[in-house]
Structures are given as structure tokens and as C-alpha cells.
C-alpha positions in Angstrom: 0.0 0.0 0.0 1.2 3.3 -0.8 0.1 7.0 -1.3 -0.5 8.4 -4.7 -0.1 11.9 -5.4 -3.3 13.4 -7.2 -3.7 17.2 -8.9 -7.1 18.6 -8.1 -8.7 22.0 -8.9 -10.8 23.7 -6.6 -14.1 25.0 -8.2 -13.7 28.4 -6.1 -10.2 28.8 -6.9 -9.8 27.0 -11.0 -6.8 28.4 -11.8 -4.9 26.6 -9.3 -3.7 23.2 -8.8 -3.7 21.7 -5.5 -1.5 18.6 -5.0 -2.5 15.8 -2.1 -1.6 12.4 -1.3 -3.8 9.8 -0.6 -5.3 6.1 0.0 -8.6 5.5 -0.9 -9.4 1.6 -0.2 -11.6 -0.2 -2.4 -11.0 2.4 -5.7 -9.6 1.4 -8.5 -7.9 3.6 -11.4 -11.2 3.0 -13.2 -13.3 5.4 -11.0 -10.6 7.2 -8.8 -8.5 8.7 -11.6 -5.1 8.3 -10.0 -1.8 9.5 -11.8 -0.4 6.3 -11.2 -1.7 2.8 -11.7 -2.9 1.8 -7.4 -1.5 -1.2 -6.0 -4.0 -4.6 -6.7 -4.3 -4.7 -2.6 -6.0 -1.1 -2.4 -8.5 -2.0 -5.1 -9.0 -4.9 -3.0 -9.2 -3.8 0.3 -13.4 -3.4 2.0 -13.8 0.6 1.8 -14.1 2.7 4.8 -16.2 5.6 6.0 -13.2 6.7 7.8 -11.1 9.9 6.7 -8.0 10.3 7.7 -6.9 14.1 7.1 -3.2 15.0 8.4 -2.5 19.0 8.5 0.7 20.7 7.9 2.2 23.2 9.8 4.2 26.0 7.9 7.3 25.0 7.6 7.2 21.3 6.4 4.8 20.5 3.4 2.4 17.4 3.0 6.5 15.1 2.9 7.0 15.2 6.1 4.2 12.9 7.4 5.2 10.1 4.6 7.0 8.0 6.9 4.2 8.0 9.8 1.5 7.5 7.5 4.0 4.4 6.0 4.4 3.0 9.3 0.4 3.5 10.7 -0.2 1.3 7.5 2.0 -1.2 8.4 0.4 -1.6 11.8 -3.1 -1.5 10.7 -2.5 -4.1 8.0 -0.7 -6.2 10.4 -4.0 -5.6 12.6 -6.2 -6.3 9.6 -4.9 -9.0 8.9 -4.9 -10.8 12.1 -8.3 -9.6 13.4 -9.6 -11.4 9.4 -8.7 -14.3 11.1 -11.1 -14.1 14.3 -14.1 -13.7 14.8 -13.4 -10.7 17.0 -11.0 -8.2 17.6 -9.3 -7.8 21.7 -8.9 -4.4 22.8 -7.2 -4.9 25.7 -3.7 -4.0 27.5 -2.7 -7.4 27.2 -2.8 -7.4 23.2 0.0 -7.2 21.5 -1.9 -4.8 19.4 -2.4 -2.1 22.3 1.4 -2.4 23.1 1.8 1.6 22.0 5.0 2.1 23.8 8.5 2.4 21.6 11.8 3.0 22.4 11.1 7.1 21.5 7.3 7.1 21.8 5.3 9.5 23.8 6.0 9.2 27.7 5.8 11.3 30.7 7.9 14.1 31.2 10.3 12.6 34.3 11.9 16.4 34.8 9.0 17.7 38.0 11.0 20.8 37.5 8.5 21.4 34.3 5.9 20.8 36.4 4.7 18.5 33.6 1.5 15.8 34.1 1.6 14.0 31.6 0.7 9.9 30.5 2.8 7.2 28.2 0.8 6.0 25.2 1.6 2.6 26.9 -0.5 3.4 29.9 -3.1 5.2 28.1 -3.8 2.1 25.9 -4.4 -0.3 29.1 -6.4 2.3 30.8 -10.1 0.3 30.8 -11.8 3.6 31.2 -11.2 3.8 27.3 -11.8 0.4 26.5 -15.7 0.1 27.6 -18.2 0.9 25.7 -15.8 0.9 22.8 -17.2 -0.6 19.2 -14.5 -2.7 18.0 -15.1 -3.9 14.6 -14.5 -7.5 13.6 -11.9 -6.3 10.4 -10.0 -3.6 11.4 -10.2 -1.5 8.3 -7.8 1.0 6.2 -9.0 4.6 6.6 -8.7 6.4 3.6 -5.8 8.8 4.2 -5.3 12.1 2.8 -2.6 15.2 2.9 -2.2 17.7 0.9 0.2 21.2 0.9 -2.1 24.0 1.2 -2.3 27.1 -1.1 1.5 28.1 -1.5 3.3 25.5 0.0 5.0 22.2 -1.1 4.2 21.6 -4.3 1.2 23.2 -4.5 0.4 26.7 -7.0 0.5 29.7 -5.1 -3.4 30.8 -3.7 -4.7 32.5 -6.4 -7.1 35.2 -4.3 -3.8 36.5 -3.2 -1.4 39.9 -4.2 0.2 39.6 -7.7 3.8 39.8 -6.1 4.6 41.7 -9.4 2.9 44.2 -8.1 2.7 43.9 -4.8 5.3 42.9 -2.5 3.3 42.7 0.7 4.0 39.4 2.3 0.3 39.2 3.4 -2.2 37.2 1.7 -5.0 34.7 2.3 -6.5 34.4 6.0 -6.8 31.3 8.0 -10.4 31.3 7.2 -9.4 31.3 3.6 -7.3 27.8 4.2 -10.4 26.5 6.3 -12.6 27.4 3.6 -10.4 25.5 0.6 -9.9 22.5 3.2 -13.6 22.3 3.3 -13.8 22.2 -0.8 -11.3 19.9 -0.9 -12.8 17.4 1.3 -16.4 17.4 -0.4 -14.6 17.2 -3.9 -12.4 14.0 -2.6 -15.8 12.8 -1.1 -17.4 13.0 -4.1 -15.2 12.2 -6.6 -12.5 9.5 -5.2 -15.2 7.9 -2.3 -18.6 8.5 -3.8 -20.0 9.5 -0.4 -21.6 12.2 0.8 -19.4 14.4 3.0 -21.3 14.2 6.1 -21.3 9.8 6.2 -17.8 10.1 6.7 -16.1 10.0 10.2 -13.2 12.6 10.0 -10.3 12.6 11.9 -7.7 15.2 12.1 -3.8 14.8 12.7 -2.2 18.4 13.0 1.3 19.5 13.5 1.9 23.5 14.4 -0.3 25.8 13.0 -2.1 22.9 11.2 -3.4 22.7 15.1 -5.6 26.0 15.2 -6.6 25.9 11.5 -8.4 22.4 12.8 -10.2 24.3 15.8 -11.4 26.9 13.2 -12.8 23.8 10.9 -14.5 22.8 13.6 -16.3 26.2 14.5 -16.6 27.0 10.8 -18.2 23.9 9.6 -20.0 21.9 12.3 -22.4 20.0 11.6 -21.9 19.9 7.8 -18.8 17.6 9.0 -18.1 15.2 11.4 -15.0 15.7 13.1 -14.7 12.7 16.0 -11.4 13.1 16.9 -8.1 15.2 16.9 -4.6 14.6 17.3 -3.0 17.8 18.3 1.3 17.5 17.7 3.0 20.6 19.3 0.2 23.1 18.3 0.9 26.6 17.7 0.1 28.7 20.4 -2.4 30.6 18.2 -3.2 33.3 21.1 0.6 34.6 21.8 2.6 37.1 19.7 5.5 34.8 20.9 7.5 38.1 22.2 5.3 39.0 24.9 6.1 35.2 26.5 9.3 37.0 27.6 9.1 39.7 30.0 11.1 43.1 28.8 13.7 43.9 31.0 13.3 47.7 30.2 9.4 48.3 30.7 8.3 49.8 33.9 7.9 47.1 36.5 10.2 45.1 35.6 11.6 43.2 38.4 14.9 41.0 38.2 14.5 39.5 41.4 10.4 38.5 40.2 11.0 38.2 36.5 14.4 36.5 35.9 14.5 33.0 36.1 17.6 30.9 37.2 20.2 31.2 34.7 19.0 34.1 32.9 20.2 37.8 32.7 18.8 41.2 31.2 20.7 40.8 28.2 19.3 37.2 27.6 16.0 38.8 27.5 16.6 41.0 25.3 18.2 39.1 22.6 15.5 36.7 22.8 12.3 39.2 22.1 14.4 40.3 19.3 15.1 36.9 17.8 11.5 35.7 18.4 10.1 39.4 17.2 11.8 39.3 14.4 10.8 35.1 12.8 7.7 34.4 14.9 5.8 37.6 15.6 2.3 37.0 13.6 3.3 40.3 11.5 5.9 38.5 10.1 5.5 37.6 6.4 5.8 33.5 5.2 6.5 32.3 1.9 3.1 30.9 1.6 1.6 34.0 2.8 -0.8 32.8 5.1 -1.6 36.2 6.9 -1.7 35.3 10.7 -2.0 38.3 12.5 -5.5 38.1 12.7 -5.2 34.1 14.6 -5.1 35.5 18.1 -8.4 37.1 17.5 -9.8 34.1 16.2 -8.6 31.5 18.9 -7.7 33.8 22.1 -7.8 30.9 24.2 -6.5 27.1 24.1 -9.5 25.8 26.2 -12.5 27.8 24.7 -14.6 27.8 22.0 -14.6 24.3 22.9 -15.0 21.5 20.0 -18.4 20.9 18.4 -18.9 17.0 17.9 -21.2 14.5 16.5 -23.9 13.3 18.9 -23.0 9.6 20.4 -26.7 8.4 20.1 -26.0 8.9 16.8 -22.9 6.9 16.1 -23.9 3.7 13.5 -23.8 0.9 15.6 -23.6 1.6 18.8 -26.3 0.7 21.1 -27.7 3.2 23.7 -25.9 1.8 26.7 -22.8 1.7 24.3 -23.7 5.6 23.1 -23.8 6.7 26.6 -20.2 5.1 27.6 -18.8 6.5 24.8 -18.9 9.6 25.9 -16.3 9.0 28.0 -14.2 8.5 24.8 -11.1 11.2 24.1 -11.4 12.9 20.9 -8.8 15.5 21.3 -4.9 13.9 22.4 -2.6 16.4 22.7 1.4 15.5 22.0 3.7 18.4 23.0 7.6 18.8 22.3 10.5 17.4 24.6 11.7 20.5 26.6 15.2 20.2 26.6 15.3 19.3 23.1 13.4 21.9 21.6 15.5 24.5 24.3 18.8 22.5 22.2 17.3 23.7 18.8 16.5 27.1 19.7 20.5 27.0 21.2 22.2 25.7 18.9 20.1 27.0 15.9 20.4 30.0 14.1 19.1 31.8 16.7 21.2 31.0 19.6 19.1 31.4 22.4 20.5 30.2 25.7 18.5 27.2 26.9 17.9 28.3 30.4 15.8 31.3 28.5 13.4 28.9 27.1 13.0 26.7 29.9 12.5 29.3 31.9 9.4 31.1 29.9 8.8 29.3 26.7 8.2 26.0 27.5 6.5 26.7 30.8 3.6 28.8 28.4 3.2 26.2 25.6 2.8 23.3 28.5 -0.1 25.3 29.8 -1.6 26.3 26.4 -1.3 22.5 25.8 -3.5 21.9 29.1 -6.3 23.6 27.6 -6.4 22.3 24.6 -6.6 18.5 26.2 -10.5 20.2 27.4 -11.5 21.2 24.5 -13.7 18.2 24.4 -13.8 17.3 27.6 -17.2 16.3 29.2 -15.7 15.7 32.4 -12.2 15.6 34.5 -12.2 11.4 33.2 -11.9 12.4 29.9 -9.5 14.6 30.0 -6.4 12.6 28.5 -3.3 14.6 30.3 -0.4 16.4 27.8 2.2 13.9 26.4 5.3 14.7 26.3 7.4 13.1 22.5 10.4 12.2 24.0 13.3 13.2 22.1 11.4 15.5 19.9 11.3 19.0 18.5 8.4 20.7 17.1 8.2 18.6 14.2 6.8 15.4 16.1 6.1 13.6 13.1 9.7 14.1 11.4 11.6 13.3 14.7 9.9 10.3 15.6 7.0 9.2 13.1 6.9 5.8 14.8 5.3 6.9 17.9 3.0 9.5 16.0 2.1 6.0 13.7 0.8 4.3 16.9 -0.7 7.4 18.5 -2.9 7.8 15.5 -3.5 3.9 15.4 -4.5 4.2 19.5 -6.8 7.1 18.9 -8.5 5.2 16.1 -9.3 2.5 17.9 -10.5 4.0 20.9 -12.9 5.4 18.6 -13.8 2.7 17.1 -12.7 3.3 13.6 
């Protein structure tokens, strides 16, 4: 099984080409118009009502989740396979199927220094609280899979609604409403045209790295209930809310107060080179080459925790009894999978920037752990079903390029626990 890369056109945006990569099982080249030829087990595969939708951040295009999405295949196959064999499939702690951990997977944060809480995806996956109530189908299926580079990135044409930068050299452009908007057309064209399903039979579920992360929340609040979204996989989201300067406090604004506002290891002059660094590649003024405009995200999402998620109903979940619909509420639909400390506090050191660890230990990491908090209750119906903030061990901010082995079983876990 492998992606194929497909050109579509947009019918609100023609003059552009959008490129994606996808699995659709059960289509052939007859009706799915591939580029290339799909292999014979695709075609052959049962189909799914399962859509499988990974978004990019901004720096890395639709690429850099190849190798998760290779290695989630491989495990689900492996599962498909052996579940064709019985007449039902074992959720359970004890199944080698559940065994999530790996040797770089997602696991608690051991430093209490961070003041961290977070789980393993080992523990999470024995945890019965997730296991009744749970639909397991008999054949584990393949979900259709689909990613794509947005509007200006990858391999993709440049957004055609923005500036002609032969006339204009702003480095503004489309909004995050705009990338919402084409993700929506996208999705009811693949629907359509590769699936030949209505948009709104298909269970959707998101995997998002960076800024992918908000432009999933504002799906959600843009397009509920013309889509159902059951879950979310949230790798090192974007905090959408901060200006990323302000996170540092200014050593020369009134009120400052070194013996208050410096951490251990960190001087005035530390401070200073770091607003500057961070003012100067993150600040949401600052231009991108795909020139997604996002100095009008904060506004948008000025909170991790709140608007919270719109889902679907559980009563109204195909095959799930009513005892079944009301335990699945307890179900996680959002897991949220943040960044290893001290290795991102190494990149930010040793990378162009060279900002002294103990700067973004002290204030950085800190304010993304508790913007990651909030996110983890976005669908929260209670305190049960709040899964804690996991910690990728040995991982930057690209999750899914430093370690796409865990990210293929955290996407397999969350799956199941859904039932898909």
C-alpha cells in the first residue's frame, strides 16, 4: 500500500492546482482517476467511512508525514490482517496490538522541575476507562488517508485570491479562514469524486502538526455539523493566542523586576536578545512564503480551552447501542502530544538563533505546556476524559519528522478508541 499523489482543482479557486496524497481503499484507477496505476491490494481492500486528514504546519509541506503514514499502514495491515482471522478483535492491554509504547514514543515528562502531568501511550492504551463501551469492529479497516500542501506550499500553486507579487510585495495574503474554507472544498470534492459518499457519512479525523493545530479548531467552528470531526490529534500546536515576544518579560518596561521576572540562569541581556530573535521570525506580523496572513489568529482562537470542539452526537454513532452511546462519551477525541523541553531548548540554542537554553525553559516551554492543558479540554465532558499532555520524547516541534513511529501508533490508538 502506498500513497498516490493526485492534482485537483478547486471549483472556487480553478486556476490553481492543489497537490494531495492519498489512499482511498476499495477504488480502483477506473473510477478514482489516479496519476499512477494503485497497487492490486488497495482495489481490493473493504472501503471505509473513515477519513484520515493530516495537516501541515508552515514550515514542512504534505512530505514530512510520509513515513508515519507508511508505518500506521504497516500496523493496521498487520491488525487487519490478524483480526480477518477471528471472529473478534481484543482491545485490551494485554494485546500485542495495544502495546503503543516504543523506544522514542510519547512518555511522561520525568523532569517535575517542568511541572509536567503527563501519560505514556503505553498506559493510556491499558487504561479500561477507554476500553468500555468501545465498538471494535470485527476487520480492522484501512481509513482512507489524505494530505495535501495547502495554497503556497510544497508543491502546490500559489493561492490564487492573493497579491500579484509583481505588483505587490506585501507578504500578506490569504487568512486562516481562507485555508479553512479551501480545506472544506477539498474534502467534499475527494468525497465526491474518489469515495462517492456524501461528506457528512464520513467520520473525519484530524492529525495536526503546528499551526495545522488551530486551523483544525477553526474547521471545527466554521463547519459543524456539515462535517463530522470525532477526533483530533494535536502534535505541538501553535500557540495561536501569543505574539511569541510578549512570553518574555522586557527587562526595560516599567515594572520590571529582576528578582520577580528572571529565572535561574538568565540575565537582562538574555531577554533582550530573545524578544528580538523571536520578534523578528515568529511575531504574527511577520510575512511567510506561503503568505498565510496570521496576524488576525489570536483574535480568532484567544484561548487554548475555549470555543470548545463541536462534535457529533453519540446516540447517533452507526452501531452503537444506547448503553454503548452513553459510555462512549467517556471516549477522548482531542490527544494532545507536545515537544520534549530540553530538546526543543537545544534547537532554539544551537540553531540559528542562539538562544541560551535556560531562556526557554524558563518562559517558553513553561507557556506552551499550559496552552497545551487547555487544549486537552476542549472536548472534555468531564475531568475522566480529559487525556493529560504527552510529552514526544526526544522530539522537537516537528513530532512527526523526529519520531514518526510513535505518532504511527498514537494515531492507530486514537482510532481505535474510537472505534474506527
Amino acid at each position: 500500500m502506498k500513497l498516490q499523489d493526485i492534482s485537483l482543482t478547486l471549483p472556487h479557486k480553478p486556476s490553481a492546482r492543489l497537490r494531495i496524497s492519498a489512499l482511498f481503499p476499495g477504488t480502483s484507477m477506473s473510477t478514482s482517476n489516479f496519476a499512477d496505476s494503485l497497487p492490486d491490494i488497495t482495489a481490493a481492500l473493504p472501503p471505509s467511512s473513515t477519513l484520515l486528514v493530516f495537516l501541515n504546519g508552515l514550515i514542512l509541506p504534505r512530505s514530512s508525514w510520509f513515513e508515519a503514514i507508511s508505518r500506521f499502514l504497516r500496523i493496521r495491515d498487520k491488525q487487519r490482517r490478524r483480526s480477518s482471522t477471528s471472529s473478534s478483535y481484543s482491545f485490551s492491554s494485554s494485546s500485542s496490538s495495544s502495546n503503543t509504547g516504543s523506544k522514542t514514543g510519547a512518555v511522561p515528562e520525568k523532569n517535575g522541575s517542568h511541572g509536567n502531568t503527563c501519560m505514556s501511550a503505553t498506559a493510556a492504551a491499558g487504561d479500561s476507562a477507554y476500553e468500555n463501551g468501545i465498538h471494535v469492529p470485527e476487520i480492522m479497516k484501512i481509513p482512507n488517508i489524505l494530505t495535501y500542501d495547502r495554497f503556497g506550499q510544497g508543491a502546490s500553486d500559489p493561492d490564487p485570491s492573493d497579491p500579484d507579487p509583481a505588483v505587490d510585495d506585501t507578504p500578506y495574503g490569504h487568512t486562516p479562514e481562507d485555508v479553512v474554507d479551501d480545506l472544506h472544498q477539498m474534502l467534499l470534492l475527494v468525497s465526491r469524486q474518489f469515495l462517492a459518499r456524501d461528506l457528512k457519512e464520513l467520520d473525519v479525523v484530524i492529525v495536526a502538526n503546528s499551526i495545522g493545530c488551530p486551523l483544525a479548531r477553526l474547521y471545527n467552528g466554521r463547519y459543524f455539523p456539515d462535517v463530522r470531526v470525532v477526533g483530533y490529534l494535536f502534535l505541538d500546536s501553535m500557540m495561536a493566542n501569543s505574539d511569541f515576544v510578549s512570553v518574555f518579560p522586557d527587562p526595560d518596561a516599567p515594572g520590571f523586576d529582576p528578582a520577580k521576572d528572571l529565572r535561574e540562569g538568565v540575565d537582562e541581556e538574555a531577554l533582550r536578545w530573545t524578544r528580538k530573535q523571536f520578534r523578528e521570525k515568529f511575531h504574527p506580523s511577520v510575512g511567510n512564503p506561503e503568505r498565510l496572513d496570521r496576524r488576525g489568529l489570536r483574535g480568532l482562537l484567544p484561548f487554548s480551552d475555549k470555543p470548545r470542539l463541536r462534535l457529533p452526537v453519540d446516540g447517533q454513532d452507526q452501531g452503537t447501542t444506547r448503553e454503548g452511546a452513553r459510555k462512549r462519551i467517556g471516549i477522548p477525541r482531542v490527544i494532545v502530544i507536545g515537544h520534549d523541553w530540553d530538546v526543543f531548548a537545544e534547537h532554539n540554542e544551537k540553531g540559528p538563533m542562539s538562544i541560551p537554553k535556560a531562556v526557554i525553559n524558563g518562559y517558553m516551554n513553561p507557556a506552551w505546556q499550559r496552552y497545551n492543558e487547555g487544549l486537552t479540554r476542549l472536548a472534555a465532558v468531564d475531568s475522566e476524559n480529559v487525556v493529560p499532555v504527552k510529552i514526544a520524547k526526544g522530539c522537537g516541534h516537528f513530532i512527526q519528522k523526529d519520531d514518526p513511529e510513535m505518532v504511527a501508533r498514537e494515531v492507530d490508538l486514537l482510532l481505535r478508541r474510537l472505534g474506527l
